[in-house]
N, CA, C and O of each residue as an XYZ file, in Angstrom:
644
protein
N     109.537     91.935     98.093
C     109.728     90.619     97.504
C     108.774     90.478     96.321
O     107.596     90.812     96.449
N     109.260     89.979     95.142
C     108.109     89.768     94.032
C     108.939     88.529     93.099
O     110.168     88.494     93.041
N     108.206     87.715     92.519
C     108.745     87.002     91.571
C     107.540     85.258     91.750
O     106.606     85.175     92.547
N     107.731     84.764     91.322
C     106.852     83.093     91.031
C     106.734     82.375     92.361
O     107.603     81.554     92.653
N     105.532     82.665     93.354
C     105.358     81.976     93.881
C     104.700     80.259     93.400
O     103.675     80.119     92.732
N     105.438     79.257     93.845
C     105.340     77.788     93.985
C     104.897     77.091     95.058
O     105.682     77.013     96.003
N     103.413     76.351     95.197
C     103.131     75.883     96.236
C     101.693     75.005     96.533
O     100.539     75.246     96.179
N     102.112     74.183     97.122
C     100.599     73.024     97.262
C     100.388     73.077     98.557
O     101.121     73.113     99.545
N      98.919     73.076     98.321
C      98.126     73.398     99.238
C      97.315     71.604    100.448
O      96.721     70.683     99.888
N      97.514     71.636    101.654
C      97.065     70.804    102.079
C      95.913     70.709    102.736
O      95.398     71.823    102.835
N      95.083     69.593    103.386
C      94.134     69.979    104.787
C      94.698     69.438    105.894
O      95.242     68.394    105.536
N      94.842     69.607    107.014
C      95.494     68.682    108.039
C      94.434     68.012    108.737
O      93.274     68.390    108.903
N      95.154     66.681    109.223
C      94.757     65.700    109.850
C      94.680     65.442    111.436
O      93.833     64.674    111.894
N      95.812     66.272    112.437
C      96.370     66.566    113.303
C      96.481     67.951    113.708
O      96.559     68.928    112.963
N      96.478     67.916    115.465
C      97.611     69.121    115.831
C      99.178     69.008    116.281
O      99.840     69.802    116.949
N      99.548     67.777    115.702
C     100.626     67.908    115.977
C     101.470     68.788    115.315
O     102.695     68.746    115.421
N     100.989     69.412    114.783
C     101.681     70.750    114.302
C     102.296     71.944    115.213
O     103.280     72.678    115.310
N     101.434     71.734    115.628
C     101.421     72.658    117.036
C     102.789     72.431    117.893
O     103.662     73.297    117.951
N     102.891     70.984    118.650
C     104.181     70.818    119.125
C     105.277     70.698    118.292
O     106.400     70.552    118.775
N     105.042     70.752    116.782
C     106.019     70.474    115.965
C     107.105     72.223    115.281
O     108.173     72.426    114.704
N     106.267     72.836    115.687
C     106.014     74.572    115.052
C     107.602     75.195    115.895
O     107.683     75.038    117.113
N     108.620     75.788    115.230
C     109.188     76.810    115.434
C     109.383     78.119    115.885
O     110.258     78.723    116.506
N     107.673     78.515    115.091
C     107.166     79.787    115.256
C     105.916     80.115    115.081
O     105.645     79.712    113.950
N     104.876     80.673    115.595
C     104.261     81.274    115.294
C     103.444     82.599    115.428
O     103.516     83.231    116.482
N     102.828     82.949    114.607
C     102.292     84.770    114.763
C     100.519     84.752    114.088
O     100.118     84.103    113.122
N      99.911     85.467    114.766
C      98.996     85.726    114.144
C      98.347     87.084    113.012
O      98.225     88.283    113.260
N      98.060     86.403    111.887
C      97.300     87.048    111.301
C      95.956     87.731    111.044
O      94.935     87.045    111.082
N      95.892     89.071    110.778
C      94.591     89.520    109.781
C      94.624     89.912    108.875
O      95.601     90.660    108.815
N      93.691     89.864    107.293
C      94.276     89.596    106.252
C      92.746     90.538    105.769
O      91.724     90.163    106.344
N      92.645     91.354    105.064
C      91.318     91.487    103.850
C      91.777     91.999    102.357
O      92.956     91.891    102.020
N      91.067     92.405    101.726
C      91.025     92.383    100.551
C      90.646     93.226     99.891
O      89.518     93.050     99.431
N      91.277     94.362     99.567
C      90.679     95.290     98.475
C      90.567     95.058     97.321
O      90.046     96.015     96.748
N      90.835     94.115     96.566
C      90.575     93.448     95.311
C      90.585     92.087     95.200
O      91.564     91.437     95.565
N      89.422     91.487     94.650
C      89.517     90.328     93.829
C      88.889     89.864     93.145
O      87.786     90.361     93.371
N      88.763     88.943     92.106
C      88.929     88.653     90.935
C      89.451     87.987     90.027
O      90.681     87.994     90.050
N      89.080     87.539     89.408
C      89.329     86.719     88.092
C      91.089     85.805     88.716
O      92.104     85.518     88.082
N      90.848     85.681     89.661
C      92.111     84.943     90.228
C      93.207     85.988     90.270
O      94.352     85.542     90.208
N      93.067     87.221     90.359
C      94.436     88.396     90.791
C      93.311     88.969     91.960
O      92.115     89.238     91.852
N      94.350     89.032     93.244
C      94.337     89.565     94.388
C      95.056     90.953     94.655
O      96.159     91.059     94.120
N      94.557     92.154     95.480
C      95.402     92.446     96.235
C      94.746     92.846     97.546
O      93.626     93.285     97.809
N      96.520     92.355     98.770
C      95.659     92.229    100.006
C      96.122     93.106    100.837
O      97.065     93.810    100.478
N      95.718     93.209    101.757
C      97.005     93.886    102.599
C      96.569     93.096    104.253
O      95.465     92.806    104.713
N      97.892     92.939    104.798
C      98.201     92.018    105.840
C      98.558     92.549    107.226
O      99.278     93.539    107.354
N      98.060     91.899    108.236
C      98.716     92.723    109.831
C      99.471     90.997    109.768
O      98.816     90.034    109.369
N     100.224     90.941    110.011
C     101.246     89.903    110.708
C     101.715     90.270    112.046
O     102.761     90.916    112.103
N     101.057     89.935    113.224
C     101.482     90.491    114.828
C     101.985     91.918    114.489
O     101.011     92.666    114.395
N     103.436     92.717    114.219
C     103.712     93.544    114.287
C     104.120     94.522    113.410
O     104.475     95.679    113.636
N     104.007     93.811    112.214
C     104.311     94.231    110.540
C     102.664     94.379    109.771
O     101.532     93.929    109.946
N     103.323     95.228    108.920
C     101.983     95.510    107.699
C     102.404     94.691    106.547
O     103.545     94.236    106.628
N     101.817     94.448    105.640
C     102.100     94.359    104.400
C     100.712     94.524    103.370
O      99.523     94.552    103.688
N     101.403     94.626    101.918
C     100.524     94.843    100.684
C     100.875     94.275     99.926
O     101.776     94.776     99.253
N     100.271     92.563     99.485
C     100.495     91.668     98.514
C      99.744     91.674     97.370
O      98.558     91.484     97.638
N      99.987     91.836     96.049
C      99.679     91.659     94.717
C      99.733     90.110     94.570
O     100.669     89.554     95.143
N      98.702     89.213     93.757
C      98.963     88.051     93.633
C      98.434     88.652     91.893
O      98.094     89.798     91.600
N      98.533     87.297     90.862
C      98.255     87.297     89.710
C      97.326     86.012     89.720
O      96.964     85.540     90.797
N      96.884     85.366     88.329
C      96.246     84.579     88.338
C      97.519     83.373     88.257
O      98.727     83.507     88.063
N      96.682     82.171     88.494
C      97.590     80.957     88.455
C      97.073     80.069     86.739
O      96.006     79.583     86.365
N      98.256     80.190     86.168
C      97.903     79.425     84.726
C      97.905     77.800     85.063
O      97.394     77.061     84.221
N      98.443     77.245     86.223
C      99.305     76.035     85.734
C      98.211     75.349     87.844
O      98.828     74.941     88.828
N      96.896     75.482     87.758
C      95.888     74.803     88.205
C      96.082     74.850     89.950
O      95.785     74.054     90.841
N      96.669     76.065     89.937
C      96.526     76.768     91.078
C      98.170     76.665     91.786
O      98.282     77.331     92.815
N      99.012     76.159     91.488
C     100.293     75.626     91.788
C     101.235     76.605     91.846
O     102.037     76.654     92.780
N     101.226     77.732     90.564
C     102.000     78.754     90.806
C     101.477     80.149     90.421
O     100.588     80.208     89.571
N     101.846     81.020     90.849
C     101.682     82.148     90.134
C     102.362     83.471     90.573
O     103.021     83.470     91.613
N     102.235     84.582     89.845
C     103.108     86.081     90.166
C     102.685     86.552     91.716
O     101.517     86.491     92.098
N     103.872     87.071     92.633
C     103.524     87.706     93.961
C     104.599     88.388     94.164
O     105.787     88.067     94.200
N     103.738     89.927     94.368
C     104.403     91.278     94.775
C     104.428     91.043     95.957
O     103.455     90.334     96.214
N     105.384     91.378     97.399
C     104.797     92.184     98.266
C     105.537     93.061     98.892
O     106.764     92.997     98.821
N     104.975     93.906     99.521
C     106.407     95.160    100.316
C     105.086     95.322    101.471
O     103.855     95.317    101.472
N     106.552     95.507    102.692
C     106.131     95.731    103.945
C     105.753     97.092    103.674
O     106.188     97.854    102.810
N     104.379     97.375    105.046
C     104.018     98.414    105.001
C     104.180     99.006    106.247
O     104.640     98.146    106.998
N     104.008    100.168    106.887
C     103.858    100.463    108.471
C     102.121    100.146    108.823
O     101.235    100.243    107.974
N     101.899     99.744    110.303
C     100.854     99.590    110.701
C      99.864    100.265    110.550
O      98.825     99.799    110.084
N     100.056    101.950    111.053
C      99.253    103.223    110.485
C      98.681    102.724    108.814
O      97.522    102.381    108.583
N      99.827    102.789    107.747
C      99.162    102.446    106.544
C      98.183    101.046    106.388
O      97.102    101.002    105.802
N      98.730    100.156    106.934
C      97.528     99.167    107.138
C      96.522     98.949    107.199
O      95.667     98.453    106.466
N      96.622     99.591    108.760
C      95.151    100.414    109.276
C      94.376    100.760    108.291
O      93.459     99.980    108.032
N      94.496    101.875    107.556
C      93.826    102.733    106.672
C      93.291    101.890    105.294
O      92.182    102.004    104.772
N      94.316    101.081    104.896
C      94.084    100.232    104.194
C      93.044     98.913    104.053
O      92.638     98.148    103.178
N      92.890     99.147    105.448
C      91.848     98.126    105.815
C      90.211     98.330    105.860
O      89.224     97.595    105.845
N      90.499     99.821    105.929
C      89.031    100.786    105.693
C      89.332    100.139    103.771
O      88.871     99.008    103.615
N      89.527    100.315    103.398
C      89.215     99.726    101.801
C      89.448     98.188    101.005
O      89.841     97.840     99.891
N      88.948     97.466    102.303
C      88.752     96.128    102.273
C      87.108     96.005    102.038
O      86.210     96.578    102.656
N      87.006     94.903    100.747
C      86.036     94.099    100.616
C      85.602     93.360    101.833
O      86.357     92.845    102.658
N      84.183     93.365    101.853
C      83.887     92.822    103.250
C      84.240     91.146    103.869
O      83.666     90.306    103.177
N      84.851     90.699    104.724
C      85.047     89.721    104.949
C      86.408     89.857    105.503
O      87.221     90.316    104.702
N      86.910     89.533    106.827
C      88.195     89.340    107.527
C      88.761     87.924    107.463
O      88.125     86.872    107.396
N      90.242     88.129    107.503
C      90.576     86.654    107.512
C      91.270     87.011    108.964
O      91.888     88.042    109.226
N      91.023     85.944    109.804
C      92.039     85.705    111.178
C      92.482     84.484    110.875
O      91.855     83.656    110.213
N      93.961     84.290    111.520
C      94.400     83.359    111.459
C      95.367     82.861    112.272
O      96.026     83.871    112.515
N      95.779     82.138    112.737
C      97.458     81.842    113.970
C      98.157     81.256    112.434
O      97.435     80.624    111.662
N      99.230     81.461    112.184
C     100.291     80.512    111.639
C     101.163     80.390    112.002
O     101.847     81.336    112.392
N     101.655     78.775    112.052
C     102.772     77.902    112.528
C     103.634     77.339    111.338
O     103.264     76.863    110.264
N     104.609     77.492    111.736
C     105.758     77.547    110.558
C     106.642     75.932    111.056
O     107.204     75.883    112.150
N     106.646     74.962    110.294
C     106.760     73.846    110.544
C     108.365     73.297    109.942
O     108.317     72.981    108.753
N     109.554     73.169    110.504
C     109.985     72.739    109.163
C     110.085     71.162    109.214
O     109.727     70.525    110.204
N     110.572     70.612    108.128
C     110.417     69.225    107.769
C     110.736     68.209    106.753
O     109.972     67.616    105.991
N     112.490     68.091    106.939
C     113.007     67.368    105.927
C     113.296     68.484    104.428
O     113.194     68.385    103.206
N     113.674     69.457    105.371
C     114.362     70.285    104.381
C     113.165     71.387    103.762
O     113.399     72.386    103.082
N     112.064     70.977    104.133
C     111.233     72.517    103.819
C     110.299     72.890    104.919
O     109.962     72.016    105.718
N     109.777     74.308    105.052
C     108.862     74.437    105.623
C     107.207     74.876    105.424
O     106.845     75.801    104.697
N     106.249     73.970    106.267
C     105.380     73.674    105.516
C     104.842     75.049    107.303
O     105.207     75.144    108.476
N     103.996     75.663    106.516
C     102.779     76.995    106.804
C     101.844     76.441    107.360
O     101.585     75.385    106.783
N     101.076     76.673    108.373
C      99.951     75.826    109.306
C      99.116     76.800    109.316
O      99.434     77.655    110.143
N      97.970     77.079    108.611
C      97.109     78.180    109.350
C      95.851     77.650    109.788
O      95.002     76.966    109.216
N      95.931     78.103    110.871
C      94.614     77.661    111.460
C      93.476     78.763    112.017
O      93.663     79.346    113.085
N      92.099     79.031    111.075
C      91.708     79.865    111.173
C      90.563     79.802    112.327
O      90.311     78.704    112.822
N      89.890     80.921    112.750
C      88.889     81.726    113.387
C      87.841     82.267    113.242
O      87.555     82.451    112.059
N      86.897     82.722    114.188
C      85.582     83.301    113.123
C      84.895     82.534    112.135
O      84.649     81.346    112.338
N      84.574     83.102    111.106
C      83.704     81.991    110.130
C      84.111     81.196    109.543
O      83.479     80.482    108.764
N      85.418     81.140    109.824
C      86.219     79.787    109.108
C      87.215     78.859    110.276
O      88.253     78.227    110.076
N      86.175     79.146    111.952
C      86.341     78.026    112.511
C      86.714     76.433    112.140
O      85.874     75.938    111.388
N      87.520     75.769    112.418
C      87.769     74.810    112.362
C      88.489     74.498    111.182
O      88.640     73.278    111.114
N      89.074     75.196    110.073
C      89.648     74.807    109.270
C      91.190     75.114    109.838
O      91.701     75.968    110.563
N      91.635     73.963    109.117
C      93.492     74.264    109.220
C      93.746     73.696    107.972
O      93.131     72.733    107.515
N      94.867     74.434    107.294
C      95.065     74.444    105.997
C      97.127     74.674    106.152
O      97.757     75.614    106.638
N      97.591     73.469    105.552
C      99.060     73.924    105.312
C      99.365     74.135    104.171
O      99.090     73.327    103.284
N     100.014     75.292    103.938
C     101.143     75.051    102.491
C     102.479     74.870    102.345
O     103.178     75.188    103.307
N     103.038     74.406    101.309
C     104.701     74.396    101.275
C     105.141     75.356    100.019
O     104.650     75.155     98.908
N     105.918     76.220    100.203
C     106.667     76.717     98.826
C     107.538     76.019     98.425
O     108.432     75.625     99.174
N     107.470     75.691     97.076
C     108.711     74.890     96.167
C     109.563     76.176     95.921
O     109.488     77.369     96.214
N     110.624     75.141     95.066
C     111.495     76.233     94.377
C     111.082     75.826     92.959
O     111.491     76.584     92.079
N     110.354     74.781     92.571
C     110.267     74.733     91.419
C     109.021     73.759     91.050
O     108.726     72.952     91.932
N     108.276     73.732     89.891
C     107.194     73.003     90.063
C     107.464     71.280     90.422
O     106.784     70.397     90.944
N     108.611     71.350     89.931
C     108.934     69.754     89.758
C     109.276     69.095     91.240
O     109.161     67.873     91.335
N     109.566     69.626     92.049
C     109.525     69.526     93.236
C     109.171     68.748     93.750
O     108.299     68.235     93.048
N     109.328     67.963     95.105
C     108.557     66.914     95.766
C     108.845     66.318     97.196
O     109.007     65.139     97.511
N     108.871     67.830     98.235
C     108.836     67.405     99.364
C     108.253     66.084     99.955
O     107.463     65.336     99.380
N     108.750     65.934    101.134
C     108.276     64.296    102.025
C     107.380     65.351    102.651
O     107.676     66.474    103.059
N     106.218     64.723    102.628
C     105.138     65.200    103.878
C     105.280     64.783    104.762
O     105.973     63.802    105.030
N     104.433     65.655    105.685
C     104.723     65.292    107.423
C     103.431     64.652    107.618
O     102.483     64.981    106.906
N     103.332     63.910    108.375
C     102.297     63.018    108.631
C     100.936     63.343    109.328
O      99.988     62.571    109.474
N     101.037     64.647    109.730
C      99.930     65.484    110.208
C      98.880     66.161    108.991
O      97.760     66.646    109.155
N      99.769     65.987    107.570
C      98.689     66.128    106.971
C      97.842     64.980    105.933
O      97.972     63.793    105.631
N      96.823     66.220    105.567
C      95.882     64.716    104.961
C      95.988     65.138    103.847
O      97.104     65.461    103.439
N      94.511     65.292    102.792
C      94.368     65.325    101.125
C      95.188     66.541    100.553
O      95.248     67.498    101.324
N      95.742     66.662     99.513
C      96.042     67.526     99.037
C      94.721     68.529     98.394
O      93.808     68.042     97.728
N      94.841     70.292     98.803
C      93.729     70.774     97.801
C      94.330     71.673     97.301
O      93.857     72.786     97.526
N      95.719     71.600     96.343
C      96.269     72.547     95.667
C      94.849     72.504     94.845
O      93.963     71.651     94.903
N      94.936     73.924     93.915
C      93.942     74.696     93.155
C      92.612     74.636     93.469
O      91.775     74.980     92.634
N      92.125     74.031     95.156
C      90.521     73.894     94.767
C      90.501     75.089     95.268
O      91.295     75.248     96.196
N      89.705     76.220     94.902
C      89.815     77.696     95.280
C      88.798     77.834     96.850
O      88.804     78.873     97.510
N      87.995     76.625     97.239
C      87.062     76.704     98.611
C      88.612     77.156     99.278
O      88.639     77.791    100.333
N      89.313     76.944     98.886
C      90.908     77.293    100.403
C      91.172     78.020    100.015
O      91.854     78.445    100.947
N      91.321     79.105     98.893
C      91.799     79.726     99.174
C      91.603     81.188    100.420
O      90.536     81.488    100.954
N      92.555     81.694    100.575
C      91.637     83.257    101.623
C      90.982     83.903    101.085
O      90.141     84.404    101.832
N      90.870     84.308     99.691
C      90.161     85.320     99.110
C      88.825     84.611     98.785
O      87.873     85.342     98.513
N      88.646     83.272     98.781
C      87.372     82.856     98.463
C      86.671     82.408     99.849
O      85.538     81.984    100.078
N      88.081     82.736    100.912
C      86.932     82.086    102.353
C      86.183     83.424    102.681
O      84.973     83.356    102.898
N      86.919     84.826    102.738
C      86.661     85.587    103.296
C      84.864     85.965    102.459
O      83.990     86.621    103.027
N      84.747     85.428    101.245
C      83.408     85.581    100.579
C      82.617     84.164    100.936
O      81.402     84.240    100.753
N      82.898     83.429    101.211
C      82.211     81.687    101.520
C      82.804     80.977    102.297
O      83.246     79.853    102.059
N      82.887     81.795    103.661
C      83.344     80.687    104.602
C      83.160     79.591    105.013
O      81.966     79.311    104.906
N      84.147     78.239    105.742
C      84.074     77.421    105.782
C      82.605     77.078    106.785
O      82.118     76.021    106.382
N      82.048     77.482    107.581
C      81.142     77.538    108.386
C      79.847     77.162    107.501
O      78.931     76.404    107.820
N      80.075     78.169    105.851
C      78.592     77.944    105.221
C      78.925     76.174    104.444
O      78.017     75.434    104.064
N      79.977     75.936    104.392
C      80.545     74.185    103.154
C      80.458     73.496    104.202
O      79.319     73.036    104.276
N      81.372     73.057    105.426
C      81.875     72.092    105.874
C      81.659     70.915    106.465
O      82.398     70.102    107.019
N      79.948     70.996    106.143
C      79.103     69.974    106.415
C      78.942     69.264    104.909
O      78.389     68.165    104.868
N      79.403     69.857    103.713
C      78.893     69.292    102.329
C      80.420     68.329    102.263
O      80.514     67.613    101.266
N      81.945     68.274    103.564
C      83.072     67.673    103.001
C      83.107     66.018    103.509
O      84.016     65.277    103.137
């Protein structure tokens, strides 16, 4: 899959996400590159690998370029020996809601206690109904993103929110 990812970023307010969820799987996520706002990661999703390319975001964190192709687990593995230090764990719950579905991750480890949703648009102009479980919007503040938790986890901020 590759082409313009679209998407705002939330904090949640609730677990009603949880009884609200379709699906979910857990993640581990690190990072052999990052930088200047281009990523690349590579992913365990429960039983799949993957290797995502991100680009930088011009338009204040809202959109930007994303490669990714599944990988096998073995390659993963190995791939994970050439991760920058810092793991991401995560459960995600896949929510849908008035025609889109909004991403629940709720992380582990040093980024206890954060839960963070996103929604993909199809276009910037876009303007899903939120679900009421969440709270402020933090499209572009980069403290959320994964590549900046796995270097400054929420554990060292979350007394400064």
């Amino acid at each position: 899959m590759s082409g313009l990812e679209i998407e705002r970023k939330f904090l949640v307010r609730s677990s009603d996400y949880k009884r609200l969820a379709h699906k979910s799987y857990r993640i581990k996520q690190g990072y052999i590159c990052s930088g200047g706002g281009k990523t690349v990661r590579v992913r365990q999703r429960d039983d799949q690998g993957f290797l995502t390319i991100k680009g930088p975001s011009l338009d204040g964190g809202l959109s930007r370029y994303e490669f990714e192709k599944e990988i096998s687990l073995d390659e993963a593995a190995k791939l994970f020996d050439l991760c920058e230090p810092g793991i991401i764990d995560k459960t995600r719950y896949l929510v849908d809601y008035e025609g889109y579905t909004f991403e629940v991750d709720e992380f582990y480890g040093e980024n206890d206690g954060l839960v963070v949703a996103e929604v993909e648009l199809k276009s910037v102009n876009d303007n899903p109904k939120l679900p009421p479980f969440l709270a402020q919007e933090v499209t572009g503040d980069r403290r959320y993103y994964n590549s900046h938790l796995r270097q400054n986890p929420f554990c060292n901020w979350k007394d400064s929110l």
